[in-house]
C-alpha angles and dihedrals in degrees: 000000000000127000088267095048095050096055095057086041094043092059105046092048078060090052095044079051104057089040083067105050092048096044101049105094080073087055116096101245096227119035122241101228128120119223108289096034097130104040085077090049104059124048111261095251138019132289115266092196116047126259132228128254092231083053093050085043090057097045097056080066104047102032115018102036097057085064105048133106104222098230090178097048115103093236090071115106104148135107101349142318111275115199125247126166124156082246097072094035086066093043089060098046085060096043083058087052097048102043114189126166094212101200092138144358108268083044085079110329092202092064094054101042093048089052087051094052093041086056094059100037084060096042086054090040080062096038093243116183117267090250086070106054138083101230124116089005100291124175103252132054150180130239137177117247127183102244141016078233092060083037084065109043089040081060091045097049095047083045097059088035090062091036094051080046098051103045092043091055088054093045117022093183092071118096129220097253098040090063097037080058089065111042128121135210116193106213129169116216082270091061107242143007094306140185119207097356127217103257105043107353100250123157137226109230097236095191091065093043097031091061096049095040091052092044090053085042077245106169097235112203108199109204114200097156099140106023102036098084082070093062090069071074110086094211092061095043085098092078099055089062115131088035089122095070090060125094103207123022120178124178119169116249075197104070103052105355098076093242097130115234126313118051119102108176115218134193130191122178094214109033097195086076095066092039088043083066113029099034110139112171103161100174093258099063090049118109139185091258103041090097098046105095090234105091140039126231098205095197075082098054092051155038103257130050113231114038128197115257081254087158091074084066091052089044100056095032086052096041092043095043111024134198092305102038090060088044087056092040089058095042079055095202143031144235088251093055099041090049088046092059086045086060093045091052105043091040088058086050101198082116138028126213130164116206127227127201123232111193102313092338121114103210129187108230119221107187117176097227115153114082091223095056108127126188081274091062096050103038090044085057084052098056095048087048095050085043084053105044089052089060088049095057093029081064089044095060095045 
């Protein structure tokens, strides 16, 4: 596939995108294949001779698309929300292009700079406390890691690493493997100090645990990785309080702030504890600046070596939405939209309702008042609210 070819490729594979996109309500949310479906499908080894574009398309049709689970269609309510927007799309297409493997600096200085600007866009977006961003050479940092899960070793492995440090400056006699036999993690059944967990959303209350695990010198690890695209709200901030007494917090841009997987966005307030851990230098990933104090080599700051040029999809989303396109996006709805279904209802007039406001919310209020009102009543209200409510949104899209 030459230049030429790739453009005219290039932009039928958008168009088959946003077909897609457009298209996926019509898809069944969860395929019907049994394990080994594809296997049958596809030739047991691959093509000597090349196939054709037209042939793969095809293909994706015929083969791919009967197995997948449509995690974009709104029929989708299982595990948790994962983020798409056309942004991001584009900024992957040009990560691809672009190709860097940003394991340092000198590797593609652009890759690193614009993740370190992206990190502290967001944590301001969150209203993180300065510790924990790069700006005017702080101590801390952020980085973007590719899972709240990695996010949460990395944090445990730079945790034991201080800790074995720390006790083996005070007592030099010890051995490495005398102290990690006795070390401790303090874990809930949710794993870590967490806000909106998985199951059912629920919150630790950090400024209960930040205060006693700073006053033990306890490394104290927040998760946010679904919930804590709702913190860029001020109106959620709230629940991100006693965040200042942590020492790592990681949420994922890429459940709910239309940044696509995978971007897992991780703070930590020292950033030598991370590097203290993680630090590779072979001689042939050294370069002439890494010692400057100016610049960050994230293979210290993570797991794997090479790392994907991700910032690009935090750059467009946040250029193309702003700060209070992604708010609205989060608050998913408006006033407006809420009072217009209140018309609709109560000009219908098969149901009554009256609205409230809380705060600046203008909320329908559904009150259970007859005495002879049975689970019919209620669920055959609901029905004619929900009917409603999609022709609501159905005019707002149009």
């Amino acid at each position: 596939m030459n230049a030429s070819e790739f453009r005219r490729r290039g932009k039928e594979m958008v168009d088959y995108m946003a077909n897609y996109m457009e298209g996926i309500e019509g898809r069944q949310v969860y395929p019907d294949v049994e394990p080994g479906y594809l296997r049958p499908l596809i030739p047991a080894a691959a093509p000597q001779e090349p196939d054709t574009f037209e042939d793969i398309i095809n293909d994706v049709e015929k083969i791919i698309m009967p197995g997948v689970t449509h995690w974009h269609s709104p029929y989708f309510f299982a595990y948790f929300p994962t983020a798409s927007s056309y942004p991001a799309m584009l900024a992957d297409m040009l990560c691809g292009a672009i190709g860097c493997i940003g394991f340092s600096w000198a590797a593609s200085p652009a890759c690193t700079e614009l993740e370190t600007v992206m990190m502290d866009w967001l944590g301001k977006m969150l209203e993180l406390p300065k510790a924990f961003l790069n700006e005017k050479a702080g101590e801390g940092g952020g980085v973007i890691q590719g899972s709240a899960s990695e996010a949460t070793l990395v944090a445990l492995l730079a945790a034991r690493t201080k800790v074995i440090h720390r006790l083996q400056a005070a007592s030099p006699e010890l051995t490495q493997a005398a102290i990690m036999e006795k070390l401790v993690a303090y874990s809930s059944d949710q794993m870590v100090a967490t806000l909106g967990t998985t199951t059912c959303c629920s919150f630790d209350n950090l400024l209960e645990v930040g205060p006693i695990c700073n006053k033990e010198d306890i490394w104290l690890h927040v998760d946010a990785a679904y919930a804590g695209s709702a913190f860029i709200c001020p109106e959620f901030r709230h629940l991100l309080n006693g965040v200042e007494f942590a020492d790592s917090f990681n949420f994922n841009p890429h459940k709910w702030l239309l940044v696509n997987f995978d971007c897992s966005a991780m703070w930590v307030k020292k950033r030598t504890d991370l590097t203290g851990a993680f630090r590779l230098d072979p001689t042939y990933l050294k370069h002439s600046h890494q010692d400057s104090g100016l610049i960050t080599d994230y293979r210290h700051w993570q797991i794997p070596l090479g790392r994907r040029f991700r910032s690009l999809k935090m750059w467009f989303v946040f250029r193309m939405y702003g700060v209070k396109g992604l708010q609205a996006y989060i608050r998913k709805g408006s006033n407006k939209v809420n009072e217009a279904l209140l018309q609709r209802i109560n000009s219908a007039k098969k149901i009554h309702l009256v609205p409230c406001h809380l705060r600046d919310k203008f909320v329908l209020r559904f009150a259970i008042c007859s005495r002879t009102v049975e689970s019919a009543h209620v669920q055959r209200a609901w029905e004619h609210i929900k009917e409603l409510a999609a022709d609501v949104l159905r005019a707002e899209r149009e």
